[in-house]
C-alpha positions in Angstrom: 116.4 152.5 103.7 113.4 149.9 103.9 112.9 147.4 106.1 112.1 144.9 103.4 113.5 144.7 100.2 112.2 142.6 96.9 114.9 140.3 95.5 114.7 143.3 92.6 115.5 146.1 95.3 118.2 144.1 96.8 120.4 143.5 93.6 120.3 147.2 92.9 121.4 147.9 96.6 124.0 145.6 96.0 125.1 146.4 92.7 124.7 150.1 93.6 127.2 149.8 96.6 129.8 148.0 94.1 130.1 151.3 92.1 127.6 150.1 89.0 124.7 152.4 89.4 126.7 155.7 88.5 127.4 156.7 85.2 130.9 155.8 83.7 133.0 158.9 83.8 134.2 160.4 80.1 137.7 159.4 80.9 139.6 157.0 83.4 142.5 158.6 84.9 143.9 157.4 88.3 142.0 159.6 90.5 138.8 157.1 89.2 140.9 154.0 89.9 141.9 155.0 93.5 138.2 155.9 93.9 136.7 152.1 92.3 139.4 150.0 94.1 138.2 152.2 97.5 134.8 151.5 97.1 135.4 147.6 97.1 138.0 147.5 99.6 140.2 144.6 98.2 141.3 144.1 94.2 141.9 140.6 94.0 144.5 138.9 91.8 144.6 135.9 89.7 147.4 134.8 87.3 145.1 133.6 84.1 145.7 135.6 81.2 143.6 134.3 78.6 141.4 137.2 78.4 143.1 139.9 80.6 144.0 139.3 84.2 141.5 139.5 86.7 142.4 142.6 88.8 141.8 144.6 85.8 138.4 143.4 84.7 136.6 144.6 87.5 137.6 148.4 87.0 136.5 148.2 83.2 133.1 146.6 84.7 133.1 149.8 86.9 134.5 152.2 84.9 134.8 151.6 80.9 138.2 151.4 79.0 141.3 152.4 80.2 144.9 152.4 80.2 145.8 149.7 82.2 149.5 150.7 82.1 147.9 153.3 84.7 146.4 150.6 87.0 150.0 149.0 86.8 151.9 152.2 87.7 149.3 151.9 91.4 149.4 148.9 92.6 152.4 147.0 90.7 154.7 149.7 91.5 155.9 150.3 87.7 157.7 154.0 87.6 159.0 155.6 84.3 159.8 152.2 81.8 158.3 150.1 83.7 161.0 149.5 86.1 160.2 149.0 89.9 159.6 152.3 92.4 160.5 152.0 96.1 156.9 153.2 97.4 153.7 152.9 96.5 150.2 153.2 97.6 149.1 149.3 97.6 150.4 146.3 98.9 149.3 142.5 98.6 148.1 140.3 101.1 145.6 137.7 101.9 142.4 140.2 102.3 140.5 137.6 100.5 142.6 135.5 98.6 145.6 137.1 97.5 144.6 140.6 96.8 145.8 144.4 96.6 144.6 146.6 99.5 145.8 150.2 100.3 149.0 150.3 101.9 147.6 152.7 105.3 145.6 149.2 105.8 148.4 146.8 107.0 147.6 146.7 110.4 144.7 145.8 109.8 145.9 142.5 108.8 148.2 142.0 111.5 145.8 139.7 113.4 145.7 137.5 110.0 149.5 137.3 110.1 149.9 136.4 113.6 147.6 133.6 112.7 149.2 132.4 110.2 152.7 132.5 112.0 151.0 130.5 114.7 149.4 127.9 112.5 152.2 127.1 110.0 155.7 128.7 112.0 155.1 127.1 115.3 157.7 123.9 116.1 157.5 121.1 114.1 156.9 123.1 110.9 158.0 123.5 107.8 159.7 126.9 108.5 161.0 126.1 112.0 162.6 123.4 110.8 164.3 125.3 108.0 165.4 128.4 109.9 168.8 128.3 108.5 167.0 128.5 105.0 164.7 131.1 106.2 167.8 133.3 108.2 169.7 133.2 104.7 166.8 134.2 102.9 165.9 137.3 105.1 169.8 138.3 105.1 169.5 138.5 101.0 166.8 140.9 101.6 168.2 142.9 104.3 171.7 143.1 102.1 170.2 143.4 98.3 167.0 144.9 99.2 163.8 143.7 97.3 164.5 140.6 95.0 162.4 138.0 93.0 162.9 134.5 93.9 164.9 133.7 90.9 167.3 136.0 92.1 167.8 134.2 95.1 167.9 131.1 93.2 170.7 131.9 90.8 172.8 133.3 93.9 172.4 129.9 96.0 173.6 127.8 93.2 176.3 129.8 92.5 177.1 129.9 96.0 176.7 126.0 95.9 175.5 126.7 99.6 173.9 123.2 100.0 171.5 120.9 98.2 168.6 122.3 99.8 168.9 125.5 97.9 166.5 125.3 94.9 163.6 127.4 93.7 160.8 125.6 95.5 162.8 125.8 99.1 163.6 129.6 98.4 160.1 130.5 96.9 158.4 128.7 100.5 160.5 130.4 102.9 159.6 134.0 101.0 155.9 132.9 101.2 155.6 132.1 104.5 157.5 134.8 105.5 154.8 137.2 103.8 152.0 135.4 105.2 153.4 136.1 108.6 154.4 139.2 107.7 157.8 139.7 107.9 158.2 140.6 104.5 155.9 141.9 101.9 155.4 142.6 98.1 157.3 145.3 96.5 155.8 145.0 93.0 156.0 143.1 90.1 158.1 142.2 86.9 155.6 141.3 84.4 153.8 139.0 87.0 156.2 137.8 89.1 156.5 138.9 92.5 159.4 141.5 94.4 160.1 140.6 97.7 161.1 143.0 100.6 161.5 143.3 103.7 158.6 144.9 105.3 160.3 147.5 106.8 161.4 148.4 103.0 158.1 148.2 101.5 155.3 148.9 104.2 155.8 153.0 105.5 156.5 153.1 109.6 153.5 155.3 109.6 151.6 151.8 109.1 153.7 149.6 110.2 154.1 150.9 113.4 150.2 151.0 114.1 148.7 148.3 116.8 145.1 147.3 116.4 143.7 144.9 118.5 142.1 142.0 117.0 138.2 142.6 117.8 138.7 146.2 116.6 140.5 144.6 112.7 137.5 142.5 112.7 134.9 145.2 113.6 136.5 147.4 110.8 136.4 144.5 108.3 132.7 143.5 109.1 131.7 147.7 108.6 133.8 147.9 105.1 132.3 144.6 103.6 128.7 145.8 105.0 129.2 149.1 103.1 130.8 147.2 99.9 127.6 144.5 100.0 125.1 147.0 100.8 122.6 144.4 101.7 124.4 140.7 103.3 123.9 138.1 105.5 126.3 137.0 108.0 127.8 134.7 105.5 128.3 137.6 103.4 130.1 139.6 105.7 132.3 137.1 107.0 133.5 136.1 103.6 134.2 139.2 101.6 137.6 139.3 103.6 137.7 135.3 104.2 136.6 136.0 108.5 136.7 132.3 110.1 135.8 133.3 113.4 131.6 133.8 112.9 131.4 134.8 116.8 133.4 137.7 116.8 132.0 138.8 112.9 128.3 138.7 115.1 130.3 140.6 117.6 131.1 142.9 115.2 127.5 142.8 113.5 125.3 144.0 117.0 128.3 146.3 117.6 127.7 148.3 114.7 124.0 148.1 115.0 124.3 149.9 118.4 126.5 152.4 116.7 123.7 152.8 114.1 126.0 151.4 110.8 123.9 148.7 110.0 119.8 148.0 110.7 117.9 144.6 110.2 116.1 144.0 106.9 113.9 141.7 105.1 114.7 140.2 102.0 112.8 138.4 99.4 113.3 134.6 99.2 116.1 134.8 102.2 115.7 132.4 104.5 118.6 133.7 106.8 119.1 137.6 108.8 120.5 140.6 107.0 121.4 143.8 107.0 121.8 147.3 105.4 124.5 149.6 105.5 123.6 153.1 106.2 125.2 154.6 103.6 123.4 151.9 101.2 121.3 153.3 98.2 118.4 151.9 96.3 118.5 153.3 92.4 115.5 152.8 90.4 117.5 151.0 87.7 120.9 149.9 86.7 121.5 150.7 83.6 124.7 148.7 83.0 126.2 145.8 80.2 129.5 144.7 80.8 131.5 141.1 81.8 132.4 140.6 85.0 135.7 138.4 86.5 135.3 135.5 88.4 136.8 137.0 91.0 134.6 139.9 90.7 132.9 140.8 94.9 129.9 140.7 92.9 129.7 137.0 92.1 133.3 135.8 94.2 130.7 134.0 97.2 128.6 131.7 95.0 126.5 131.0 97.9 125.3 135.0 97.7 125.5 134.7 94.0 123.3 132.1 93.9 120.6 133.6 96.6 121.0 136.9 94.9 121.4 136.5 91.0 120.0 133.0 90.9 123.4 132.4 89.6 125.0 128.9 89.7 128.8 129.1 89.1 132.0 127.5 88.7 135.4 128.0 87.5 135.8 124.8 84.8 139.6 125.9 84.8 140.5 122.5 86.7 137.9 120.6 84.6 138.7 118.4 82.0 138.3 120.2 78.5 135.8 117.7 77.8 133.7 117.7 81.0 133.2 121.5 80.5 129.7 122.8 80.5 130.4 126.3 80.1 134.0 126.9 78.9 137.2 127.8 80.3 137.2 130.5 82.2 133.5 132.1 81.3 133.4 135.4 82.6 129.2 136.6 83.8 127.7 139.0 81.8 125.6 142.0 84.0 122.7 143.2 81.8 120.8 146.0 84.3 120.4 143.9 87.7 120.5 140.9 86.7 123.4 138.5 85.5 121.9 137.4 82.1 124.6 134.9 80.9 128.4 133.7 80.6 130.8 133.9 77.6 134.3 132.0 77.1 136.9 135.0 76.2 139.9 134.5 74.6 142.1 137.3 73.4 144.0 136.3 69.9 146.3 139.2 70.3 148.2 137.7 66.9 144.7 138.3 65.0 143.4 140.9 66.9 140.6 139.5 67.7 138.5 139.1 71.0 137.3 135.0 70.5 134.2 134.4 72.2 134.9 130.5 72.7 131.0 129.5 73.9 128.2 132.0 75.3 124.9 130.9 77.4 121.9 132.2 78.2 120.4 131.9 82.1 116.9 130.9 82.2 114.4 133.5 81.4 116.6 136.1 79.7 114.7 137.9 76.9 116.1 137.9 73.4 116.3 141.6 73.5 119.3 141.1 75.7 121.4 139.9 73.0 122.0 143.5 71.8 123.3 144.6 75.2 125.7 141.6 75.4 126.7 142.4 72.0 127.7 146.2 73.3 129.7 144.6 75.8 131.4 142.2 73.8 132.6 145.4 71.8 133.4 147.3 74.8 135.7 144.9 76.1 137.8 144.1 72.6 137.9 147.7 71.9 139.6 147.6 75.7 141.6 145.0 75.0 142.4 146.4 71.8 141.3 144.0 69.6 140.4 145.1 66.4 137.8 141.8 65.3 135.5 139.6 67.2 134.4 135.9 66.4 131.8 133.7 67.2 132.0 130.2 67.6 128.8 127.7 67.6 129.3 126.5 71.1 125.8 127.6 73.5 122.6 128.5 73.5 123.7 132.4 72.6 125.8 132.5 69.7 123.3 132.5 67.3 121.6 135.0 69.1 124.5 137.3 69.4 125.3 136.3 65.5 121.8 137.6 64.4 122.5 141.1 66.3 126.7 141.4 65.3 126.5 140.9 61.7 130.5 142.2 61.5 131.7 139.2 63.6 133.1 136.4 61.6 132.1 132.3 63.2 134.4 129.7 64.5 134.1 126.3 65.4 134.6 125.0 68.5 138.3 123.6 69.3 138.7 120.3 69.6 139.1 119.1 73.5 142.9 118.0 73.0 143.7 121.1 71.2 142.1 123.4 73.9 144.3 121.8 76.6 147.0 122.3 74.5 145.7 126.3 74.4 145.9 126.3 77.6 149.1 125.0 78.6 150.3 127.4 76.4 148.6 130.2 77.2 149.2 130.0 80.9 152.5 129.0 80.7 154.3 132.2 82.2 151.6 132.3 84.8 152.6 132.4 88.6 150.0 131.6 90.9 149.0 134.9 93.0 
């Protein structure tokens, strides 16, 4: 690799070493999910469903259309009918925010867990001063085996056990105890979580395994190196949310000396970096999809900015009004750069993929427009959307108009009736 690197060269390092410089295979089976969710590490999850939920966009961005009843049978644990299997190859946990990870990887978040339990199970808390809650909690697990919180719920009341048995009491106590580790996810119905015991979801094979807490962190820093390519020390440290910078630098001149990682020059950064060996330069990317919010591609916006020149924020939270942008714009990935944003909503009674607003960034050639398009028609074909539709809201609409004459226009939804939308629309989501 060189030792210095044009802002150009570094994007396609970066997007190269996130899977989108090879060529999307002919068809997407799970061998090519195992291999995508591999190469980033962590799949992170998000409860919005406006489009499609966040842990499968980045796989289409990678990989094309799929069946994402296949992705669900991995890492939500579906089995024949969708009804829940005992064992599966991922788990959740905190790896960034909440995320799914490989289930052989759980000790590697022990360190995290122990944190936790320090920070937030300690006297004085919350959970120590519920341990009667907490004790009758675990011994529904241990007696019923893996159990959604409503579940638990119905069974209090029945029980009339006491009036601090409600959902919120029952649904903290199984939190906590996940963050600390003592129990874990054992899939999902629809999107709401399973609960288990750990030693009923998580294999002794990796639950049994100690690893000290500098060697965790080592192994974290070398997997987000090789997933970034090319990163800072910011970078590093936040692909799996590392708050102690020390021992990530630890890490950092450890795998130097252990030749995983050399120094390089970037264009425009102000700050040190460095390559993973395994990193490649491609001449081009030759790639037009969206991309998630929650995406390792655009998830730090301090290296989104630096890298893409890319300025972004969720507007979920912001008044429908106040919104620049949209809703939940997704970024749009033309080649190496990040060309725009478009506001996706999927009108599953019309069959048709609404693109609510679309913008340009500055400088994008109008030529661009016809690569958006394609990926506006990838992703309802995807989603299985037979129509798309336009509204007049940013600077691309009329852009992407001129090149898709067989998308029909909309106006832009009144503010009121957008919150309204969403209230509705997110209405059976549970946060991750």
């Amino acid at each position: 690799m060189k030792q210095r690197l044009s802002i150009s060269e570094a994007r396609r390092v970066a997007l190269a070493a996130q899977g989108f410089a090879r060529p999307r295979p002919a068809a997407v089976g799970t061998r090519q999910l195992n291999a995508a969710i591999a190469r980033m590490g962590v799949l992170q999850i998000d409860s919005v469903n406006v489009f499609a939920r966040s842990h499968y966009v980045p796989l289409f961005s990678r990989l094309g259309g799929y069946d994402t009843g296949d992705l669900d049978r991995l890492v939500l644990r579906h089995g024949a009918g969708g009804r829940p299997r005992a064992t599966g190859a991922y788990v959740e946990y905190l790896a960034h925010e909440a995320t799914f990870l490989a289930v052989e990887d759980w000790p590697l978040w022990r360190f995290r867990m122990d944190d936790m339990r320090a920070k937030h199970g300690g006297p004085g808390s919350w959970y120590a001063e519920n341990a009667e809650t907490v004790a009758w909690v675990r011994a529904e697990l241990a007696a019923r085996g893996p159990l959604r919180p409503a579940e638990i719920e119905s069974d209090a009341q029945r029980g009339a056990r006491g009036p601090w048995w409600d959902w919120d009491v029952v649904k903290r106590a199984l939190e906590m105890m996940w963050r600390f580790g003592d129990v874990a996810i054992a899939g999902r119905r629809g999107f709401e979580r399973r609960y288990g015991l750990t030693e009923d979801v998580v294999p002794s094979a990796a639950r049994d395994i100690e690893i000290p807490r500098e060697d965790a962190i080592r192994e974290l820093v070398r997997r987000a190196s090789r997933a970034h390519g090319v990163a800072t020390a910011s970078d590093l440290a936040d692909y799996h949310r590392l708050r102690d910078r020390k021992a990530v630098m630890s890490s950092v001149h450890d795998l130097i000396d252990a030749g995983e990682m050399s120094p390089v020059e970037v264009e425009g950064w102000t700050k040190p970096a460095w390559v993973h060996r395994d990193a490649a330069l491609p001449r081009r990317v030759d790639r037009a999809t969206v991309l998630t919010p929650f995406d390792p591609v655009v998830w730090f916006r301090e290296r989104a900015e630096r890298l893409f020149d890319f300025d972004y924020r969720i507007e979920i939270y912001t008044p429908a009004a106040q919104r620049r942008f949209g809703y939940y714009s997704l970024p749009v990935l033309v080649g190496e750069r990040i060309v725009g944003r478009v506001d996706l909503k999927a009108d599953r009674p019309s069959s048709t993929l609404r693109v609510q607003s679309a913008w340009w960034e500055a400088g994008v050639p109008a030529t661009t427009a016809e690569s958006v398009a394609q990926a506006l028609r990838e992703a309802a074909a995807w989603q299985g959307l037979a129509h798309i539709s336009l509204s007049h809201w940013g600077d691309a609409t009329s852009d992407l108009a001129f090149v898709m004459p067989e998308a029909s226009r909309h106006e832009r939804v009144r503010a009121e009736a957008v919150a309204a939308h969403e209230d509705t629309a997110d209405a059976d989501a549970e946060v991750a």
